[in-house]
N, C-alpha and C positions, 0 to 999 in steps of 0.2 A: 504494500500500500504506500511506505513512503518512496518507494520509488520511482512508482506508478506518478505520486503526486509533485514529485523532482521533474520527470522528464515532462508531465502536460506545461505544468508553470513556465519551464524555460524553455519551451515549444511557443508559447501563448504569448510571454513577453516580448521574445526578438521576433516575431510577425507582426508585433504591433509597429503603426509608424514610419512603414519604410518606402512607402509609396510617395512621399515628397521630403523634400528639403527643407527642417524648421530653420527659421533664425534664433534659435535657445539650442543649449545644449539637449540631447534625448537622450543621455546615458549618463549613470550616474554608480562609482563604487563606494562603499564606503568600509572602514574599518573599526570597529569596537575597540579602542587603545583601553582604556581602563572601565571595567566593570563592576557598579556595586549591586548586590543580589539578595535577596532574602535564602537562605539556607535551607535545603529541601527537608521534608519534614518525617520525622520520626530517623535522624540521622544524626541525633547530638552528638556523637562519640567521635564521629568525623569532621563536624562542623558544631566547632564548640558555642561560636554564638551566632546570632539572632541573622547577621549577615557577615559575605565574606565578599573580599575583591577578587577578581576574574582579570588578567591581562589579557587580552589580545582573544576577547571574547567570543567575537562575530564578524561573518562580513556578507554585506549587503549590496545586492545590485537593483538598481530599480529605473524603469524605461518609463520615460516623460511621454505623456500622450499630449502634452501641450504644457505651458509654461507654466501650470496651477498643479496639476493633476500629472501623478505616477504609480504605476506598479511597481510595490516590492518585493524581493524574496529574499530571504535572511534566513544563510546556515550560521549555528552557533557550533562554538568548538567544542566537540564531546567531552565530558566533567568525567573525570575516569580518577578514582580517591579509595585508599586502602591503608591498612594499617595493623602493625600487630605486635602486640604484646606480652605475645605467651611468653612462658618463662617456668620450668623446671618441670614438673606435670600438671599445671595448668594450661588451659588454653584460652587467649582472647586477641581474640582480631576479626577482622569484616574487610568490604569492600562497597563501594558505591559507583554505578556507570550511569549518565543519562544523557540523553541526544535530543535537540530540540532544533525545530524547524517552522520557517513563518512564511505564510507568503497574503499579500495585503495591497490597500489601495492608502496613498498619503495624498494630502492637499499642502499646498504648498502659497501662503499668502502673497502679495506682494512683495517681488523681490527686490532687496535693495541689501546693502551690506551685511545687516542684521536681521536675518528673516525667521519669522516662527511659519510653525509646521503642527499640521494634525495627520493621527494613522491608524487606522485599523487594523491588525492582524487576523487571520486563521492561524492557529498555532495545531503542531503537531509533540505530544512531549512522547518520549519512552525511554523507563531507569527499570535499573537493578539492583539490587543490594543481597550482602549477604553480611550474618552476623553471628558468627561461633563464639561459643563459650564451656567453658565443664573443665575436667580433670580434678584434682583430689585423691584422696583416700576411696572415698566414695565411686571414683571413676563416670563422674554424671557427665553428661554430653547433653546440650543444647547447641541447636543450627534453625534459623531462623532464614528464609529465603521472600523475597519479596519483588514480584514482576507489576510495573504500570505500564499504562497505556491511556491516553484522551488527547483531546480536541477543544481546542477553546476559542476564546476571542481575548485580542491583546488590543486596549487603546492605549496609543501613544501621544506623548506630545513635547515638541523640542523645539530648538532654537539653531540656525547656522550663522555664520560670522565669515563672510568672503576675506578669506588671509592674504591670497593672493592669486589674481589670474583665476581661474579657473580649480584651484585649491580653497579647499573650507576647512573650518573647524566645530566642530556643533556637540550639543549636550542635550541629552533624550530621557526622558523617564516611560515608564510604561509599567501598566498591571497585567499580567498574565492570570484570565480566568478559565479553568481547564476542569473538562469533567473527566473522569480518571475512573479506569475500571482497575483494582488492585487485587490478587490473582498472591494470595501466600500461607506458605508451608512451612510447619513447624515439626523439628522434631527434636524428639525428647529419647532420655536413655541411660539407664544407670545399670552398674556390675553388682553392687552391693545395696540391701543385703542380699538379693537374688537378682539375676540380670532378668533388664525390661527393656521394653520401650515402646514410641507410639509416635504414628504421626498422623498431622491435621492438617487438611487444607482448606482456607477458605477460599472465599470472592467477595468484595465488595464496591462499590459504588459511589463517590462522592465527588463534591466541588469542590476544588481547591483554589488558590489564589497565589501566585511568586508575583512580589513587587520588585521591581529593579527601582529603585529612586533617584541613581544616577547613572548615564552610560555619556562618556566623552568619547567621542569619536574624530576620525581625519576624512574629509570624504573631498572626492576627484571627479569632476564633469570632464564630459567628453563628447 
């Protein structure tokens, strides 16, 4: 599916437009230089607080249908986080993967050196995590696995600052609202006093919400 929805987007973008000659630039890169994010949830142990900074987060191309008005698409750089602590016959360590992908329409006000901007996304997210723990006397094992998936709406709103030529510099905030099917298995297991164990799967269902409050970016017409 996300592939499916990679190849229509930048099928659907570079057709748009090409049949005359604007006097505006119609193409447009940009780069996510610094990243502030809200920290994915139920992942304390990897993401100690509330948010963290992302370098070189995203990058975004997006084709001008006229000097107001563009389509965006925005791959962000997959969040791949792990960690471990085991130590003698204990065990504790995890791991975190997520991939997120937007493709959207921005309005773009009157341009002049300092321009604000509004944006819609579709968002695509999908993470993993995994989260061991046990060892002891006792020999208890705990493994914790947890698969998402949803589809949201992302509104944006930013500002650029013409640096020079044809070079910008701009700062973007956005809320990511995402319905999320979460898909996790737990299992359990102890040696003593007699060996056990047992495993659970659920599924569940909810809305979730990632603020980003700040994204500075460098971004390039052409």
């Amino acid at each position: 599916m996300k592939k499916a929805l990679l190849v229509f987007s930048l099928f659907f973008i570079l057709k748009i437009g090409y049949s005359q000659s604007p006097d505006y630039n119609t193409n447009e890169v940009s780069i996510g230089i610094i990243d502030l994010t809200e920290s994915p949830k139920n992942q304390e142990v990897l993401f100690e607080n509330s948010y963290y900074l992302k370098p070189f987060s995203n990058l975004t191309y997006k084709r001008f249908l006229n000097d107001r008005n563009a389509i965006r698409l925005t791959f962000y750089r997959p969040i791949n986080k792990s960690y471990d602590k085991s130590g003698g016959s204990l065990i504790n360590k995890g791991e975190y993967k997520e991939q997120v992908m937007k493709i959207g329409y921005e309005y773009v006000f009157k341009q002049k050196r300092l321009t604000p901007y509004l944006a819609i996304d579709f968002s695509y997210i999908k993470s993993k995590s995994l989260r061991e723990t046990g060892g002891g006397i006792a020999g208890s094992f705990s493994e914790t696995k947890r698969d998402l998936n949803g589809f949201g709406l992302s509104p944006t709103v930013g500002v650029n600052y013409n640096f020079y030529k044809n070079i910008f510099i701009g700062l973007e905030s956005n809320l990511n609202v995402i319905n999320l099917k979460e898909e996790k298995t737990l299992t359990q297991s102890t040696l003593l006093p007699e060996p056990n164990g047992s495993i659970t799967k659920e599924t569940d269902k909810s809305f979730e919400s990632i603020y980003n409050p700040i994204v500075f970016l460098v971004k390039f017409k052409f």
